[in-house]
N, CA, C and O of each residue as an XYZ file, in Angstrom:
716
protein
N       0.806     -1.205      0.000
C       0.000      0.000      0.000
C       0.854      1.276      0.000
O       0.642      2.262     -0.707
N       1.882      1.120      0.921
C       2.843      2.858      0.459
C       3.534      2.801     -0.589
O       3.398      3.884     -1.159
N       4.338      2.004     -1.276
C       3.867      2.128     -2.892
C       3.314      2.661     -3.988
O       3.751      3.188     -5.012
N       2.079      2.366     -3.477
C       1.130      3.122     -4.424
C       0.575      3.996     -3.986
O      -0.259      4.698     -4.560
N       1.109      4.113     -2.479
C       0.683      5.956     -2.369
C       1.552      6.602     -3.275
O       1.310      7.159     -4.346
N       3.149      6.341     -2.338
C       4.518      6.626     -3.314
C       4.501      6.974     -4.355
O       4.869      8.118     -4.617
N       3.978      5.937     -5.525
C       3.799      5.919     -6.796
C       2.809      6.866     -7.209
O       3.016      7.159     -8.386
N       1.817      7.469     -6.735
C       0.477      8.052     -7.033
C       1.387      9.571     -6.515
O       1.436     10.433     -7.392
N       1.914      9.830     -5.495
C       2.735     11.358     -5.044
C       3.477     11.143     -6.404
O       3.114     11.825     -7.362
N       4.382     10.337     -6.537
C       5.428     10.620     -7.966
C       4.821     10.943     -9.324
O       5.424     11.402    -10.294
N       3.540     10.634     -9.239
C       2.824     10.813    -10.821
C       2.558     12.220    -10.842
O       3.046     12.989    -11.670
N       1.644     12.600     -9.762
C       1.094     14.214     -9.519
C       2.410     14.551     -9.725
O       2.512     14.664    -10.947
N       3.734     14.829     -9.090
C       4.651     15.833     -9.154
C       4.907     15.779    -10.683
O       4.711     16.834    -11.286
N       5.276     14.806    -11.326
C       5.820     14.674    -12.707
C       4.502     15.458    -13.747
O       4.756     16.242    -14.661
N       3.260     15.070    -13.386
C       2.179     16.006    -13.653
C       2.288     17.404    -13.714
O       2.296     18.171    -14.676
N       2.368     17.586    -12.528
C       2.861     19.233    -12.209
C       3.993     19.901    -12.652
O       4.173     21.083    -12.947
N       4.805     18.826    -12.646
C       6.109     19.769    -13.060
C       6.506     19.471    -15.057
O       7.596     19.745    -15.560
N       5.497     18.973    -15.710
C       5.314     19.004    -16.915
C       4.634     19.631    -17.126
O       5.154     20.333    -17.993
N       3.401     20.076    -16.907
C       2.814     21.338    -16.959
C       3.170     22.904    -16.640
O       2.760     23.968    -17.104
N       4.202     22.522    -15.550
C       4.508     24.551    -15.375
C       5.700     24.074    -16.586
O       5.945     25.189    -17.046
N       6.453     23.252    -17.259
C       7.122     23.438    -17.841
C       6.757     23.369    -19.478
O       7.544     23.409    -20.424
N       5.468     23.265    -19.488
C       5.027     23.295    -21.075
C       4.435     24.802    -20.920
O       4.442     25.326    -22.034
N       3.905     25.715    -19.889
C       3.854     26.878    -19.491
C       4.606     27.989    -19.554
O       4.202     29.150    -19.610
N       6.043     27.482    -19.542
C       7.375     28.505    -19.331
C       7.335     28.786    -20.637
O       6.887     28.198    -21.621
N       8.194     30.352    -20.360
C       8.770     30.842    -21.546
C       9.927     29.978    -22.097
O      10.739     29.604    -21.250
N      10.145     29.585    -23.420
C      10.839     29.173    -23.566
C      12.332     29.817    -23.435
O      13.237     29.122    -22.972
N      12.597     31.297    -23.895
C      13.397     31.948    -23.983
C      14.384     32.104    -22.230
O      15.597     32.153    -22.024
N      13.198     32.144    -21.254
C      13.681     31.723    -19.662
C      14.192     30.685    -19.784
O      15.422     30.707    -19.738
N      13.548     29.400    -19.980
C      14.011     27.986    -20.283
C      15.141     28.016    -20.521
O      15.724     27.832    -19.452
N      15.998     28.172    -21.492
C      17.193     27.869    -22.396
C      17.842     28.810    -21.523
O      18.977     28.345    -21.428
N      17.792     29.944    -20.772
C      18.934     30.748    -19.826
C      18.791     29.894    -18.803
O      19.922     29.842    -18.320
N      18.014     29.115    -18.111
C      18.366     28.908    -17.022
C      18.617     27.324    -17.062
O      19.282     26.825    -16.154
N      18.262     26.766    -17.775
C      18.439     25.367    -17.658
C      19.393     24.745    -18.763
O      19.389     23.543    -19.029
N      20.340     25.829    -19.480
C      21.323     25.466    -20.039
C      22.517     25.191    -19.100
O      23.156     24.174    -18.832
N      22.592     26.783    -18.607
C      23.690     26.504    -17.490
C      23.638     25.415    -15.986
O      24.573     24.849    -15.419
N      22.193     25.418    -15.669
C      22.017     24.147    -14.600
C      22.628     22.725    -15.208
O      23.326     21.965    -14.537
N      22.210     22.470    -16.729
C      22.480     21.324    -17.085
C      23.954     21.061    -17.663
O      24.364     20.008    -18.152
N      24.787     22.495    -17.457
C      26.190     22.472    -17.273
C      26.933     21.938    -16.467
O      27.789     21.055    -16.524
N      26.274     22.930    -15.268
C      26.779     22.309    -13.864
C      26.524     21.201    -13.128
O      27.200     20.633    -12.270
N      25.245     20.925    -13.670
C      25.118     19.189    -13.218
C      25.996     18.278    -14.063
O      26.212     17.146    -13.628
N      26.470     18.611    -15.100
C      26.812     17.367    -16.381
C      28.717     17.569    -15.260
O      29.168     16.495    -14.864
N      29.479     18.741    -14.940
C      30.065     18.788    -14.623
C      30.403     17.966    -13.372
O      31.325     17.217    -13.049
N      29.257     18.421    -12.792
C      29.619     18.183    -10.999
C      29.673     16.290    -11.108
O      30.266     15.504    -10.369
N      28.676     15.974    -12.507
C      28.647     14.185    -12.382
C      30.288     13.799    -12.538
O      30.781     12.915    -11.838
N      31.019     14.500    -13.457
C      31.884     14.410    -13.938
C      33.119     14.523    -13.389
O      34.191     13.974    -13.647
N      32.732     15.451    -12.468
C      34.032     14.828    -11.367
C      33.809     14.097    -10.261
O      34.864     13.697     -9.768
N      32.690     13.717     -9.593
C      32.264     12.401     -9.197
C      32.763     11.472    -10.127
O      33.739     10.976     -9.565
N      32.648     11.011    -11.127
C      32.567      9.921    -11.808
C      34.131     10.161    -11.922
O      34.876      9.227    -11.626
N      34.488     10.974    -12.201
C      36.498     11.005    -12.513
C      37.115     10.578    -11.132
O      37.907      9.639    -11.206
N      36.909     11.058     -9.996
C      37.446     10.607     -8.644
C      36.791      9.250     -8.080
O      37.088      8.658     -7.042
N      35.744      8.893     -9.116
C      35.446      7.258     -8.595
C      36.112      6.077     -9.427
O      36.020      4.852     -9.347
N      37.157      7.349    -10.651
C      37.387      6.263    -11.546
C      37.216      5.728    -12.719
O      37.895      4.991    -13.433
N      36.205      6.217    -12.797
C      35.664      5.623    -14.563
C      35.788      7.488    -15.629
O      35.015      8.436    -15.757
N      37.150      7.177    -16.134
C      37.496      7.842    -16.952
C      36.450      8.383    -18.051
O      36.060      9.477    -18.457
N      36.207      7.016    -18.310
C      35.788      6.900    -19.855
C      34.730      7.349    -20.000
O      34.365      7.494    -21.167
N      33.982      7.676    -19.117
C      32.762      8.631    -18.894
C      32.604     10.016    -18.449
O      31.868     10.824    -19.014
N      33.302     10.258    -17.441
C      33.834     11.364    -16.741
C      34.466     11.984    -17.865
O      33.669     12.892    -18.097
N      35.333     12.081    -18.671
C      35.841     13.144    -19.785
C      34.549     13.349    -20.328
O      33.982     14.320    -19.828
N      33.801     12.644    -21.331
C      32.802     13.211    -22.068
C      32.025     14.000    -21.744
O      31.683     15.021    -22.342
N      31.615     13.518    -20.585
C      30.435     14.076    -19.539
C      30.698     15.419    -18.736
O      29.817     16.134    -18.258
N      31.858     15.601    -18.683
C      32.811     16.860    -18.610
C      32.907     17.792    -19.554
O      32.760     18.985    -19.286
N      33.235     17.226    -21.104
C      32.923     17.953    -21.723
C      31.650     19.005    -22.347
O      31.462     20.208    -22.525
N      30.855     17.557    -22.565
C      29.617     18.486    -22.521
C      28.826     19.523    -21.159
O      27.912     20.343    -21.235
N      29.422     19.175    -20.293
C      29.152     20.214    -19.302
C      29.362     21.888    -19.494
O      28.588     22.816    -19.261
N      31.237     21.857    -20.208
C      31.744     22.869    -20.115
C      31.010     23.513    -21.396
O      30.671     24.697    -21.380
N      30.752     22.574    -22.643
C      29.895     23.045    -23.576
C      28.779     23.388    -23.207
O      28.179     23.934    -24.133
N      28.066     23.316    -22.071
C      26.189     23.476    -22.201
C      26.647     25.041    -21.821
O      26.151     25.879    -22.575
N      27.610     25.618    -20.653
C      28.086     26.635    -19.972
C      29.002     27.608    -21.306
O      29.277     28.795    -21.130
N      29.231     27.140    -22.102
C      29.416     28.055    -23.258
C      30.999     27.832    -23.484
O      31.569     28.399    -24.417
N      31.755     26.895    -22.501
C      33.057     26.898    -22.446
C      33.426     25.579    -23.548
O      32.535     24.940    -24.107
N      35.172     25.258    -23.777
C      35.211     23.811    -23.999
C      34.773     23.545    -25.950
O      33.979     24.340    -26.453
N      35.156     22.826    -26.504
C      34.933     22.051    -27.725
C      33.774     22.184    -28.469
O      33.609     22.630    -29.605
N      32.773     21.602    -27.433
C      30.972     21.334    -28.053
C      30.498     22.893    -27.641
O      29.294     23.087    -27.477
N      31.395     23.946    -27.483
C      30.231     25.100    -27.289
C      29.953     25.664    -28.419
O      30.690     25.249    -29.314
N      29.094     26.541    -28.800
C      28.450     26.808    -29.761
C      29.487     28.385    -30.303
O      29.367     28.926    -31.403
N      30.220     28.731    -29.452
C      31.457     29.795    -29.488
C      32.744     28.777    -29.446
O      32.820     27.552    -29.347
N      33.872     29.976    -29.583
C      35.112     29.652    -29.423
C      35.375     29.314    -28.086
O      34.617     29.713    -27.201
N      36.827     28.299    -27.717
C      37.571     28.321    -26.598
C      37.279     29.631    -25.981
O      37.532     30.685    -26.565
N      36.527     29.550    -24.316
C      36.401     30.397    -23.377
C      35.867     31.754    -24.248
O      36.275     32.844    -23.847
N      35.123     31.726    -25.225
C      34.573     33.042    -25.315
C      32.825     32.836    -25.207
O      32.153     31.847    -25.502
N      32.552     33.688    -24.863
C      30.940     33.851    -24.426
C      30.194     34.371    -25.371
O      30.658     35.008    -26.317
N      29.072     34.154    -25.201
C      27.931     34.648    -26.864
C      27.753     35.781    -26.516
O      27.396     36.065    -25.373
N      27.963     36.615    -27.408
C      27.036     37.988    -27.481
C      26.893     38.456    -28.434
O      27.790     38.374    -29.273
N      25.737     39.127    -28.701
C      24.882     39.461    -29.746
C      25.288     40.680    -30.702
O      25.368     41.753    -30.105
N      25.602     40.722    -32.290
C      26.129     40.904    -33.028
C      25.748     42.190    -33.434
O      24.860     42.161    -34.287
N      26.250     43.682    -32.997
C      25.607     45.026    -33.314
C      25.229     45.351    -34.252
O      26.391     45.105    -34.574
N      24.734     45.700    -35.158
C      24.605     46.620    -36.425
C      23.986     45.222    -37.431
O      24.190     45.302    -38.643
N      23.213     43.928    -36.864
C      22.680     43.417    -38.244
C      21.388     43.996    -38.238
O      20.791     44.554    -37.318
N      20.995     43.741    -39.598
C      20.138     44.063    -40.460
C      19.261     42.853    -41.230
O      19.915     41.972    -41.787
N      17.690     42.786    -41.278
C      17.394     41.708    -42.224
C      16.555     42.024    -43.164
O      15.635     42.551    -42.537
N      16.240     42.043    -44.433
C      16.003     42.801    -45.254
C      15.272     41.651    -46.140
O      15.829     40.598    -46.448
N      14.053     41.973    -46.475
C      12.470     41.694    -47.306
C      12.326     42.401    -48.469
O      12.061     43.603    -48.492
N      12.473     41.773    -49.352
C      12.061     42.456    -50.783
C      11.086     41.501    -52.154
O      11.455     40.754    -53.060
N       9.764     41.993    -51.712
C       8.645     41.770    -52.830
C       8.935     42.828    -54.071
O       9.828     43.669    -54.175
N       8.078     42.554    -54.789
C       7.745     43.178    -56.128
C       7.727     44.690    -56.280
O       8.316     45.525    -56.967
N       6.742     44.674    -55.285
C       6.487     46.416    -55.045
C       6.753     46.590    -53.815
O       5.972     47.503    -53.548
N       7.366     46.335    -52.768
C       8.071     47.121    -51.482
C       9.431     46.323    -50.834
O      10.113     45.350    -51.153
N       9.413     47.168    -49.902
C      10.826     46.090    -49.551
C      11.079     47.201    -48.250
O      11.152     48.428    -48.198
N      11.207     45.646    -46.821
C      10.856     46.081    -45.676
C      12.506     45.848    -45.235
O      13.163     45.049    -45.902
N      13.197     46.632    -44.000
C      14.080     46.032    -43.225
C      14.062     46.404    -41.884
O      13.846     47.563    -41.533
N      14.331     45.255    -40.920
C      14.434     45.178    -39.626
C      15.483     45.640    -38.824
O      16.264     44.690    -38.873
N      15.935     46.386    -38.207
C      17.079     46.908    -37.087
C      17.270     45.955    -36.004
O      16.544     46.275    -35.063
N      18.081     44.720    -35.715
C      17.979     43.857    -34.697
C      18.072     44.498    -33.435
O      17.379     44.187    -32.466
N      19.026     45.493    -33.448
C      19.445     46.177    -32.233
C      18.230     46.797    -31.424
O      17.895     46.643    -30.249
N      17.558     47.722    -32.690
C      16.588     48.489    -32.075
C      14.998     48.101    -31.909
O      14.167     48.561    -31.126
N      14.855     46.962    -33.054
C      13.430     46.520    -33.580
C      12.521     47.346    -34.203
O      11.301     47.195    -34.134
N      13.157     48.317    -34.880
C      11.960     49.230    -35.868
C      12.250     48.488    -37.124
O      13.176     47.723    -37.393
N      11.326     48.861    -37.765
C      11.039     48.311    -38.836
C      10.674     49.201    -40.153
O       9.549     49.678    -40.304
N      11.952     49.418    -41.288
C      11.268     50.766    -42.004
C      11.023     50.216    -43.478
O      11.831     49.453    -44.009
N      10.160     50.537    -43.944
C       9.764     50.106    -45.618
C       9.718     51.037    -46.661
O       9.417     52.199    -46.387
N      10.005     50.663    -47.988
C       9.782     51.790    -48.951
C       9.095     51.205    -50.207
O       9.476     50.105    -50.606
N       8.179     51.815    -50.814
C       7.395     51.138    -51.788
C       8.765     51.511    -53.033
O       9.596     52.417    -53.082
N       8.514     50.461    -53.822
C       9.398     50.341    -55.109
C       8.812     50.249    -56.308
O       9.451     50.193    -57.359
N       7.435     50.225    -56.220
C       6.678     50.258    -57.747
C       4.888     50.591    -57.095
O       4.136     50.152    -56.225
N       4.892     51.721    -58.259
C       3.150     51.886    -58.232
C       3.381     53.506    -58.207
O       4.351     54.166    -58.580
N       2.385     53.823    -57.745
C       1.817     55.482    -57.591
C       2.897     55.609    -56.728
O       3.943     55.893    -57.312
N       2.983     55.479    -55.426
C       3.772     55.741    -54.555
C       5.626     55.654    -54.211
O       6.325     56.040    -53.275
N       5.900     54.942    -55.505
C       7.103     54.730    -55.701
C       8.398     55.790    -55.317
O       8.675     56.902    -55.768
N       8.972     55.053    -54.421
C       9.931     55.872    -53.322
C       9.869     56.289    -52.142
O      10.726     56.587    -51.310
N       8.127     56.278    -52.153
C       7.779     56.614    -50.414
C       7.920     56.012    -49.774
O       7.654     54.842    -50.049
N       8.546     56.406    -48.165
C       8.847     55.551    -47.146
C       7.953     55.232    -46.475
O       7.491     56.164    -45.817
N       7.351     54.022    -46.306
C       6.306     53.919    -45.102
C       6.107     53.950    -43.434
O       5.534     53.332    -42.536
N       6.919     55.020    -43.640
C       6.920     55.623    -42.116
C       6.114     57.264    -42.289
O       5.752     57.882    -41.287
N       5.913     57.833    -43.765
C       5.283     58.725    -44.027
C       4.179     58.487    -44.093
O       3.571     59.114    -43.225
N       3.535     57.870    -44.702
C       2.284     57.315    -44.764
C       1.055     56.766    -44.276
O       1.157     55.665    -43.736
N      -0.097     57.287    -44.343
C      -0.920     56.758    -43.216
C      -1.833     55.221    -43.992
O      -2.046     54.867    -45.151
N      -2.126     54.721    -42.795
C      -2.814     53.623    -43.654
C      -3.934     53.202    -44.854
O      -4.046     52.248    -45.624
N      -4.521     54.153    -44.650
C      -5.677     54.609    -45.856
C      -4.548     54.836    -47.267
O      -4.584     54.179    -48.307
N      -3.838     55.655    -47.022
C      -3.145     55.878    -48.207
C      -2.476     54.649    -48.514
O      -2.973     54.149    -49.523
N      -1.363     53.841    -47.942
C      -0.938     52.515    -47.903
C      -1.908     51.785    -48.299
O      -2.015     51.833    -49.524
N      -2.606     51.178    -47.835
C      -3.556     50.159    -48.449
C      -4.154     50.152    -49.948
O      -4.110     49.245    -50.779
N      -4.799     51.605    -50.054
C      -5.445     51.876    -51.532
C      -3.736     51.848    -52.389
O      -4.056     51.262    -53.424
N      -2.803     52.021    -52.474
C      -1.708     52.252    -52.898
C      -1.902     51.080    -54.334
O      -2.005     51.093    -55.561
N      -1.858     50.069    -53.089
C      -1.241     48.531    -54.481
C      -2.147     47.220    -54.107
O      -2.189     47.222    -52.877
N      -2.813     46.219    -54.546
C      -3.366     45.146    -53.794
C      -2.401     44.329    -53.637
O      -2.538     43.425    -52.814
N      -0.748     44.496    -54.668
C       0.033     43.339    -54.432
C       0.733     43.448    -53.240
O       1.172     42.332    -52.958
N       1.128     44.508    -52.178
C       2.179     44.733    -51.296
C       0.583     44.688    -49.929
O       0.711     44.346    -48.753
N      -0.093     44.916    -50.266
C      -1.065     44.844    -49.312
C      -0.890     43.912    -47.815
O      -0.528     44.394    -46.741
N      -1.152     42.854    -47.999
C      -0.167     41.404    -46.846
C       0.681     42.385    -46.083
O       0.523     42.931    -44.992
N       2.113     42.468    -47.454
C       3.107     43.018    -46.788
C       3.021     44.623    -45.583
O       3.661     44.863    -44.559
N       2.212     45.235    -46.126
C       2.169     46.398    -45.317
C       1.306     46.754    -44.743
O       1.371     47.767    -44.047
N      -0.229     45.713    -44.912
C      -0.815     45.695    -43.226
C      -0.430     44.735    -42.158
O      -1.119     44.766    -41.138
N       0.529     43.910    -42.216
C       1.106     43.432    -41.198
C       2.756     44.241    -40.543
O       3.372     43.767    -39.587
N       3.259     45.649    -41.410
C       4.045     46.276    -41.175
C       2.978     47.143    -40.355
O       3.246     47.165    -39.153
N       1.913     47.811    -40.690
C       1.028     48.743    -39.992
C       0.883     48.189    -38.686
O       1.028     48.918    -37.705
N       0.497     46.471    -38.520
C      -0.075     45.938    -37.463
C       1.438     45.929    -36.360
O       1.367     46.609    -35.336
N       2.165     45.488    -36.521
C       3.296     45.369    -35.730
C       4.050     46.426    -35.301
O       4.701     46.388    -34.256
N       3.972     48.155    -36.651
C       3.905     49.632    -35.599
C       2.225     49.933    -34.460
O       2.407     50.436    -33.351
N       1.133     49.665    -34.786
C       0.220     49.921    -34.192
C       0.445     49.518    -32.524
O       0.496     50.294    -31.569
N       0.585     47.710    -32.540
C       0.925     46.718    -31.678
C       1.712     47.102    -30.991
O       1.533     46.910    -29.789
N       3.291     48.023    -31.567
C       4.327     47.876    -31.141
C       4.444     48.387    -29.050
O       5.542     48.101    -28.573
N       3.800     48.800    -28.408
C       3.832     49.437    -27.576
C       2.700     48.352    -26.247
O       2.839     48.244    -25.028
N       1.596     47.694    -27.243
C       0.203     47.431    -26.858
C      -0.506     48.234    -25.843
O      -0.942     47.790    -24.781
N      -0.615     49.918    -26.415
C      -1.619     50.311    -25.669
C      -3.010     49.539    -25.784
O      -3.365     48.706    -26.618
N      -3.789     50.148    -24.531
C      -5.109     49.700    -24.663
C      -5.982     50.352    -25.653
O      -6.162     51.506    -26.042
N      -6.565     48.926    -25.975
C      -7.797     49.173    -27.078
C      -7.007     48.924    -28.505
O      -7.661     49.070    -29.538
N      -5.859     48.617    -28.572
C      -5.125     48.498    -30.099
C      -5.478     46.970    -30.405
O      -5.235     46.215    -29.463
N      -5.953     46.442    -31.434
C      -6.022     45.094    -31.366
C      -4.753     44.762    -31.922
O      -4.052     45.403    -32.705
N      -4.515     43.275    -31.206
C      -3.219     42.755    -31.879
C      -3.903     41.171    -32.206
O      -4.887     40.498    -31.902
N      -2.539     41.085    -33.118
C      -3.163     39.377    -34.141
C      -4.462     38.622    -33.792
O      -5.479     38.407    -34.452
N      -3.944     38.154    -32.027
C      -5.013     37.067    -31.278
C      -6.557     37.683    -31.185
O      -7.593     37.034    -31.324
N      -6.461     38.835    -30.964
C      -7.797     39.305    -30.580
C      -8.634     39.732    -32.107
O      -9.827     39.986    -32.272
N      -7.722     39.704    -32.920
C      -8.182     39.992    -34.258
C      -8.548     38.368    -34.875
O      -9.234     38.058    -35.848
N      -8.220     37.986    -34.445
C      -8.650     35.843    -34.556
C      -9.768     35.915    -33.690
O     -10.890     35.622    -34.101
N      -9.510     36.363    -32.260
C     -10.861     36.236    -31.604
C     -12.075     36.688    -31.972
O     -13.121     36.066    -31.785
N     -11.985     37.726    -32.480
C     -12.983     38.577    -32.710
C     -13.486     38.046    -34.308
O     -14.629     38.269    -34.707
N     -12.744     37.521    -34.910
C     -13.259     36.705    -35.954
C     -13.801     35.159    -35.810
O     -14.796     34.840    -36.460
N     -13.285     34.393    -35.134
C     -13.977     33.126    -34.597
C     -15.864     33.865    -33.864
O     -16.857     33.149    -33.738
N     -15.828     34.898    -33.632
C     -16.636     34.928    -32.387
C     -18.080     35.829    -33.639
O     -19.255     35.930    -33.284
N     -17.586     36.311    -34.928
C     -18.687     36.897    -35.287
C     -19.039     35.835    -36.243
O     -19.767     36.189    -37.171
N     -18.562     34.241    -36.192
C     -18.557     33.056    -36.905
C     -19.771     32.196    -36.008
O     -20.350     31.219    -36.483
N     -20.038     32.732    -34.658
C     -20.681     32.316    -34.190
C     -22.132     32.703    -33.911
O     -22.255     33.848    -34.345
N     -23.415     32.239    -33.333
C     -24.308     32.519    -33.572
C     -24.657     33.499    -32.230
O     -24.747     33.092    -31.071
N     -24.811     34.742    -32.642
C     -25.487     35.384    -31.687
C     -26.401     35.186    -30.190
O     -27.620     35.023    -30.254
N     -25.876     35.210    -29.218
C     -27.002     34.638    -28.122
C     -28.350     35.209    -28.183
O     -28.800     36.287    -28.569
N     -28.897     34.046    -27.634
C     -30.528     34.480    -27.727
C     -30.750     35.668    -26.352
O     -30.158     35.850    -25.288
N     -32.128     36.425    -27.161
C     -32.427     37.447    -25.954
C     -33.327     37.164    -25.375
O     -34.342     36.619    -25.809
N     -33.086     37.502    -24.273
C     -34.279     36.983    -23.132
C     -35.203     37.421    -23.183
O     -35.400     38.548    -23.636
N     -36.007     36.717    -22.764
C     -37.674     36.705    -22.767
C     -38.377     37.667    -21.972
O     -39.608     37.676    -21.959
């Protein structure tokens, strides 16, 4: 019988702790449980080296110093640490516009390249004018509009989800009025 209490406590926790972890940010995730799974792969690793078994203890060492950014398997050089690369740029080019991204800063600036508007930057432009412009860049520059609108999320701005919500929801049938 304590067993299968045992066994029944071990299910709930593994329950629980698969759920706050399908919950987490992933981006938290990978900072914090890269380097934990450094220092654990390490700490086995010299246990296992001072008990003796070599042949495990190096590998298991290694990838330690790799999960921690150090060592062979890291994703950088010998003892150098990641950091993020100043001044890139990623750059979108359709037919009629062509968008680019600032990694550093996250603005986002566009310029139409064919039609009436040809040369204007779409940071001048208001959306009425943008839209009637072209039907082919259209996609492209109400989802540039949506992501300056979004960019801040004051209240009352809709962003993507609520623009899904609000479309699932006028798909549905009106509630009845009471009697």
């Amino acid at each position: 019988m304590p067993t299968l209490f045992f066994g029944i406590v071990v299910l709930a926790l593994v329950l629980w702790g698969l759920n706050a972890y399908s919950k987490a940010d992933p981006k938290y995730l990978a900072k914090v449980l890269r380097p934990a799974g450094g220092i654990l792969a390490v700490a086995a690793a010299a246990f296992l080296f001072f008990r003796g078994h070599l042949e495990v203890a190096i590998p298991l060492g290694l990838t330690g110093l790799g999960l921690l950014g150090w060592g062979p398997f890291a994703s950088t050089g010998w003892f150098q640490r990641t950091q993020k690369t100043p001044g890139q740029v990623s750059r979108v080019r359709a037919p009629r516009i062509e968008m680019e991204l600032d990694h550093d800063s996250g603005t986002m600036r566009g310029t139409i390249l064919a039609g009436p508007l040809q040369g204007a930057s779409l940071d001048d432009l208001d959306l009425a004018t943008l839209l009637g412009s072209s039907p082919s860049s259209t996609p492209t520059a109400a989802r540039y509009w949506r992501l300056i609108l979004t960019a801040g999320s004051p209240a009352g701005v809709s962003t993507p989800r609520t623009v899904r919500r609000r479309g699932r929801d006028k798909d549905r049938a009106p509630p009845a009025a009471p009697k």
